[in-house]
C-alpha positions, 0 to 999 in steps of 0.5 A: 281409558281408566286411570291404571291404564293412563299411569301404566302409559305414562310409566311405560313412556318414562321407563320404555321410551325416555329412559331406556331409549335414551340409555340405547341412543347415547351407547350407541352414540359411543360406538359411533365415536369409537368407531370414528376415531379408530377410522381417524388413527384416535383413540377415541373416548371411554363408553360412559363419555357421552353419559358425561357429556350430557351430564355435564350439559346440564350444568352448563349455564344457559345463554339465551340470545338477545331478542330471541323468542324464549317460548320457541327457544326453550320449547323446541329441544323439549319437543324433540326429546318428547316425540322421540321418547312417544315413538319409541315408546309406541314400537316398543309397545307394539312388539313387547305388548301389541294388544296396546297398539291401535289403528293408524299408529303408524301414521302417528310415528311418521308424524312424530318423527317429523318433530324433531326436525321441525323442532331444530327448523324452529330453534334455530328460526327463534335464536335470531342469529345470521347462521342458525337462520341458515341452518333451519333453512337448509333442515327446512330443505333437507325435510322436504327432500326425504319425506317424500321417498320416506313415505313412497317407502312405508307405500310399499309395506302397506301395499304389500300388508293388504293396506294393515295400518297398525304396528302390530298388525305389520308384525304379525302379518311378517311374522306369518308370511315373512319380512316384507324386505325379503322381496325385491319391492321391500328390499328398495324400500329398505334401501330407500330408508338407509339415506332417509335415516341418515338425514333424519339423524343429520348425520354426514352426508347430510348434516348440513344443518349443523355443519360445524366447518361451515357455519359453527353449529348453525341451528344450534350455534346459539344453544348452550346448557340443558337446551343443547344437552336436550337436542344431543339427547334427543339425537341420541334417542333417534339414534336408536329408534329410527332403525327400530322403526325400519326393523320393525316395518321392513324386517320382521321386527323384534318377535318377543316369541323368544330370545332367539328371534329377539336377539335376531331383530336386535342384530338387524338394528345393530346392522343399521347401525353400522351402515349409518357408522359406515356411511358417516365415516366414507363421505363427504358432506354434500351441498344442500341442492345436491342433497335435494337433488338426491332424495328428489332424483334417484332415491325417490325413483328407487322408491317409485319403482318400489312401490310399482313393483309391490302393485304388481306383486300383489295385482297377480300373486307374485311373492317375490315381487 
């Protein structure tokens, strides 16, 4: 890689994946609160209150508890806003510029996606606090109940690409034989990915981890300042991202062919969102067994039946499977 190819990523990265994506998470974060509140007979807050917010967090004074690992303290918020800005730089390029994918990068962003949550399982271990103990524990759980329907799911749009790893070889192969979610195996898997999104966000009913009720913020009880103002962000950021990520995969994506088709794929990511808005404000929190339970027990047997149902399809030619 030259060194014109090396800056054009990292200003791809800054513009594209950190700063436009942290522009799209925070306003989508705003439609989030607006719509919560109006559920809840508020107001709710002006468009530019989570802009503030952060803003204002960043001139917090940070506090770092006594006896806490300052290295794992201080780096887990800054690897949660990295691997979100590297995911969304890596889609975007596949959509906007796909001769800059390559091979296996969906295996990469499944990977940094994992970070942010392992980035809060490690905050939350290195603040040494009773209750961020707790809530790294229960993120921790959380992680290994949905990784595996998450990867049954990506099962299914591999089986049915003919076994294409790349970004935009997933793009182009729905762009000439349609979205993989059109077909009942790619409509489970896309069901499959609503409940995983939603924990990946730690939005209710799965944020069990932070649980303000129960245990004060638990992982991030002990943060404060730029290093909270960094883990809201990086929220943020996967706010947007992860149903780019389902759209892309599952829904035909974002075809930059024309503005039709585009404002078509952003649609779709505004309609996951609006699911996730949904979800959050008509259920409960459920205890962290419960949660397990349920990404172990129905959710993994939808994606089972998924990826079945995809092996049959392309064993004897069934389009609609």
């Amino acid at each position: 890689m030259t060194v014109e190819q090396v800056l054009l990523w990292l200003v791809w990265l800054l513009g594209v994946g950190f700063i436009g994506t942290a522009i799209a998470g925070l306003l989508i974060t705003f439609v989030d609160r607006k719509v919560t509140a109006r559920v809840q007979y508020r107001v709710g807050p002006p468009w530019y209150q989570p802009f503030a917010d952060v803003v204002k967090l960043l001139g917090k004074e940070t506090i770092v508890p006594r006896g806490a690992s300052r290295l794992a303290f201080f780096g887990s918020p800054l690897v949660a806003v990295a691997s979100a800005a590297l995911v969304s730089a890596m889609l975007w390029a596949a959509i906007l510029r796909p001769a800059e994918s390559f091979v296996g990068d969906v295996f990469v962003v499944v990977y940094l996606l994992v970070l942010p949550s392992l980035a809060l399982v490690l905050g939350g271990a290195a603040a040494r606090n009773p209750l961020a103990a707790v809530g790294a524990s229960r993120e921790m759980k959380l992680v290994l109940g949905y990784e595996l329907p998450f990867i049954l799911a990506l099962t299914v749009v591999f089986i049915k690409s003919g076994g294409q790893i790349r970004l935009a070889q997933l793009l182009a192969f729905q762009s000439a034989n349609g979205a993989f979610a059109v077909s009942l195996s790619g409509a489970l898997a896309l069901i499959v990915m609503v409940p995983v999104i939603q924990a990946k966000l730690g939005l209710v009913p799965f944020d069990q981890a932070e649980a303000e009720t129960e245990l004060m913020g638990g992982a991030l009880i002990e943060y404060s300042g730029a290093p909270l103002a960094a883990f809201k962000l990086a929220k943020a950021m996967l706010y947007f991202t992860l149903p780019v990520f389902a759209v892309v995969v599952l829904c035909g994506g974002m075809p930059a062919t024309g503005v039709g088709p585009f404002v078509l794929g952003l649609l779709k990511v505004v309609g996951l969102v609006v699911v996730a808005v949904l979800i959050r404000n008509t259920n409960p929190r459920v205890r962290i067994e419960h949660a397990v339970r349920f990404f172990w027990g129905p959710v993994t047997a939808v994606a089972a039946a998924a990826v079945v149902l995809a092996l049959l399809g392309e064993s004897f030619g069934i389009g609609w499977l």
